[in-house]
SEMARVEX-127509 format. One record per residue (C-alpha): residue number from 1; x negated, y, z negated. Coordinates in nm, 2 decimals. Layout:
REM residues N
dodren->NUM; c1->X; c2->Y; c3->Z
...
END
This chain:
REM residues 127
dodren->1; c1->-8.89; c2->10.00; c3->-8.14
dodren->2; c1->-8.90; c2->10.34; c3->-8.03
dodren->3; c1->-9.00; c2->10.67; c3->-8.23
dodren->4; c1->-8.81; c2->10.80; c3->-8.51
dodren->5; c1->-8.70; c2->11.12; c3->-8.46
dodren->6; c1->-8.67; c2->11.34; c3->-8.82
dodren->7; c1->-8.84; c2->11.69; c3->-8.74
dodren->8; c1->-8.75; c2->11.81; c3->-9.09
dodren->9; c1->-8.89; c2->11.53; c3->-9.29
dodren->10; c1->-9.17; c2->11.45; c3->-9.05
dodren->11; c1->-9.37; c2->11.78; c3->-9.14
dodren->12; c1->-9.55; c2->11.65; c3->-9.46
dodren->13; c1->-9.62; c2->11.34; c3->-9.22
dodren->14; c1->-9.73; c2->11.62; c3->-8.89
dodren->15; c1->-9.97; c2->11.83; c3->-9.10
dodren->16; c1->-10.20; c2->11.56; c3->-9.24
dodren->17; c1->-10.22; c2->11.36; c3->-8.89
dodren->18; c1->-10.26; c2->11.72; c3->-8.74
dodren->19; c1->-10.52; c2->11.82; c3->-8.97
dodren->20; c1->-10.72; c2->11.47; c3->-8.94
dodren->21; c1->-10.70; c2->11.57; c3->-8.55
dodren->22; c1->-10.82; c2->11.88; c3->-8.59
dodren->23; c1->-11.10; c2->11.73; c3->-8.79
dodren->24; c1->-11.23; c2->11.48; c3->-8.49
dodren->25; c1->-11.29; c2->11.77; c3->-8.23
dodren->26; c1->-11.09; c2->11.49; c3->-8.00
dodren->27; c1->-10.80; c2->11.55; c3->-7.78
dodren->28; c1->-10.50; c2->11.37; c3->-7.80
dodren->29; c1->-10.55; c2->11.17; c3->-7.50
dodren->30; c1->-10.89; c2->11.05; c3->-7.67
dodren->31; c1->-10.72; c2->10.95; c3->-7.96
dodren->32; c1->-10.40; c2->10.82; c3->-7.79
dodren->33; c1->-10.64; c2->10.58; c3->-7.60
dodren->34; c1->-10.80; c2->10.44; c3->-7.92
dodren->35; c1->-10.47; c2->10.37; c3->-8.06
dodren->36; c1->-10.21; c2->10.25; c3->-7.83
dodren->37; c1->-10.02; c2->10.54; c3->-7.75
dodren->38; c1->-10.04; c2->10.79; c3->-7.45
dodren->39; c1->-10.14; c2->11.15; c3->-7.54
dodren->40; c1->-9.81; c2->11.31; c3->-7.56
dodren->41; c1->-9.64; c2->11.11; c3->-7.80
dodren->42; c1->-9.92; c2->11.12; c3->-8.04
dodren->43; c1->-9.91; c2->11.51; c3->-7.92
dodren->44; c1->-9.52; c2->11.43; c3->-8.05
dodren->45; c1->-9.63; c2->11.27; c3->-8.37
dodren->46; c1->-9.87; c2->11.54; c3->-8.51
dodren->47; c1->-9.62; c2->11.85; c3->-8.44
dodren->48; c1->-9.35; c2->11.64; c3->-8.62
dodren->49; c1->-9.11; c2->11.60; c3->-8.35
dodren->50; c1->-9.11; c2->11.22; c3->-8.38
dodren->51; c1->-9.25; c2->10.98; c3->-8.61
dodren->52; c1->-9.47; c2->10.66; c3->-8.54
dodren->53; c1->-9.22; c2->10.36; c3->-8.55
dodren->54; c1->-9.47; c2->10.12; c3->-8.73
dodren->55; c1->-9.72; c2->10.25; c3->-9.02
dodren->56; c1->-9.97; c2->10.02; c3->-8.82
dodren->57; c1->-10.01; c2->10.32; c3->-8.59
dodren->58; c1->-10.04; c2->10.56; c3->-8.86
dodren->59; c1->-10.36; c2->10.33; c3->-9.01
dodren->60; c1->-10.51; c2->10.30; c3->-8.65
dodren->61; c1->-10.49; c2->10.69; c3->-8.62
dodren->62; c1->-10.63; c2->10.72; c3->-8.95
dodren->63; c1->-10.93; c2->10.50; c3->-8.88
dodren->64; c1->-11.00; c2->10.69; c3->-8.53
dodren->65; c1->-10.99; c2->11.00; c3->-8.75
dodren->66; c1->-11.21; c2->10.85; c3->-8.99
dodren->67; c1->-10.99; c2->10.90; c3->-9.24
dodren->68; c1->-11.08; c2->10.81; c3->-9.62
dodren->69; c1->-10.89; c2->10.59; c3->-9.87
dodren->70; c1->-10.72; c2->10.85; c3->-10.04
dodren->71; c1->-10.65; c2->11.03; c3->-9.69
dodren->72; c1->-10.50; c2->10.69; c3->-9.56
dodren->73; c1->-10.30; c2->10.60; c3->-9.89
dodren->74; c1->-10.14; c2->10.97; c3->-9.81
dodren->75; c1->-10.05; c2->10.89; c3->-9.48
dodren->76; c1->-9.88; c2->10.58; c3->-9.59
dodren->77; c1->-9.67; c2->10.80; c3->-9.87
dodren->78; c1->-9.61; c2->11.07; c3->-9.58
dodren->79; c1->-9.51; c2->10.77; c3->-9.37
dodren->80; c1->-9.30; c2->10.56; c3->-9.59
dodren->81; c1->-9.06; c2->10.89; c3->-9.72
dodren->82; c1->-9.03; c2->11.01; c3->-9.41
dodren->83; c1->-8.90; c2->10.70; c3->-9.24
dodren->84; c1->-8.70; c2->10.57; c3->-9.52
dodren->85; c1->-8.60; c2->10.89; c3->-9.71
dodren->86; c1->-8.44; c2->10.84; c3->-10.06
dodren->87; c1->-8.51; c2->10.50; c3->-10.11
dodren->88; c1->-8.84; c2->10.55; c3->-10.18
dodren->89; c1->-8.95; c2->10.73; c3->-10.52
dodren->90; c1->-9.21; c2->10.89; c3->-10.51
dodren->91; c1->-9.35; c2->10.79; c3->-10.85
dodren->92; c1->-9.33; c2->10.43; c3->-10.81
dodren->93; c1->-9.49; c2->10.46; c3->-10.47
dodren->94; c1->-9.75; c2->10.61; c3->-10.62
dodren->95; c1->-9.81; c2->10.33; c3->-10.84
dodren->96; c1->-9.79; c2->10.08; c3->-10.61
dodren->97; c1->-10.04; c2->10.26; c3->-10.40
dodren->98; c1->-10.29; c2->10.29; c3->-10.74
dodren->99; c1->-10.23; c2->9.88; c3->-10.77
dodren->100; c1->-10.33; c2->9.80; c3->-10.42
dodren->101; c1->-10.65; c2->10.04; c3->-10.46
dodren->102; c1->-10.75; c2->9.91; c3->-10.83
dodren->103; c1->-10.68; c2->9.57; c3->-10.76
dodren->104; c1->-10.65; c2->9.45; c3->-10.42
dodren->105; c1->-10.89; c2->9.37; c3->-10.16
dodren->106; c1->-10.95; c2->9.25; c3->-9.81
dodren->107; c1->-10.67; c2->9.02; c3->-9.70
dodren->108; c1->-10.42; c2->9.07; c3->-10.00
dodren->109; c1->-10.47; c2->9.44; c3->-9.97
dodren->110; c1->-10.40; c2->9.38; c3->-9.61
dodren->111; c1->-10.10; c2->9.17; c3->-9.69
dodren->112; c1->-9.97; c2->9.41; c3->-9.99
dodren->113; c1->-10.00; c2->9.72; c3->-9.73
dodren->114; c1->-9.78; c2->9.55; c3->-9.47
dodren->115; c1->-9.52; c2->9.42; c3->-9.66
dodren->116; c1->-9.46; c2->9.80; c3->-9.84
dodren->117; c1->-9.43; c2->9.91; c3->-9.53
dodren->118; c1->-9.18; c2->9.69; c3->-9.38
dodren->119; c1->-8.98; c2->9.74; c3->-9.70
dodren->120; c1->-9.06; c2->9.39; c3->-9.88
dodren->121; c1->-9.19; c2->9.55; c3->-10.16
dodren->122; c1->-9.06; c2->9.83; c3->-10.40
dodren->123; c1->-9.18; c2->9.79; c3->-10.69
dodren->124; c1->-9.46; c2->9.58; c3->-10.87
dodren->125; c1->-9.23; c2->9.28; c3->-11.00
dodren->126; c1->-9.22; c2->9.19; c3->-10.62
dodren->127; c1->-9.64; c2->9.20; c3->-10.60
END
């Protein structure tokens, strides 16, 4: 699948993984390494010129970055409205995001996390 390009929407997306760059003093190439990309698309990624095809890149960048929870449950908002505009709202992302914190763990969590962000789930009667 290749990168999805949506400049306009993207920038929420750009300025938090740009900002968690920034953070790690690392250049792109350093990062890119770590998470399976080469240096100029992530380079791509964090100016908002394209977006990471697959959240799971997004949550190996943020764990490079050393990213918190609440930093990584952003990302996954940033993520999920930028790559499938309107049919996410943002409130009941938001709650489905406070259900997997509150109550999920380990493989669940893991489980719950993937299937959001492959579209499976969009509200809580499907968790």
């Amino acid at each position: 699948m290749t990168d999805v390009v949506r400049t306009q929407q993207a920038t929420p997306l750009a300025q938090r993984m740009h900002a968690l760059k920034v953070r790690t003093n690392r250049s792109y190439e350093a990062l890119a390494n770590r998470i399976g990309v080469s240096g100029s698309t992530l380079h791509r990624y964090c100016r908002g010129e394209t977006v990471p095809p697959r959240f799971e890149l997004i949550a190996r960048f943020a764990a490079v970055c050393g990213a918190d929870q609440d930093e990584s449950e952003e990302l996954l908002r940033c993520w999920v409205l930028t790559t499938h505009p309107g049919s996410a709202d943002t409130g009941r992302l938001r709650t489905l995001l406070q259900f997997l914190r509150r109550r999920a763990t380990g493989a669940l969590r893991r489980e719950l996390l993937s299937a959001l962000c492959h579209g499976q789930v969009s509200d809580l009667a499907s968790v």
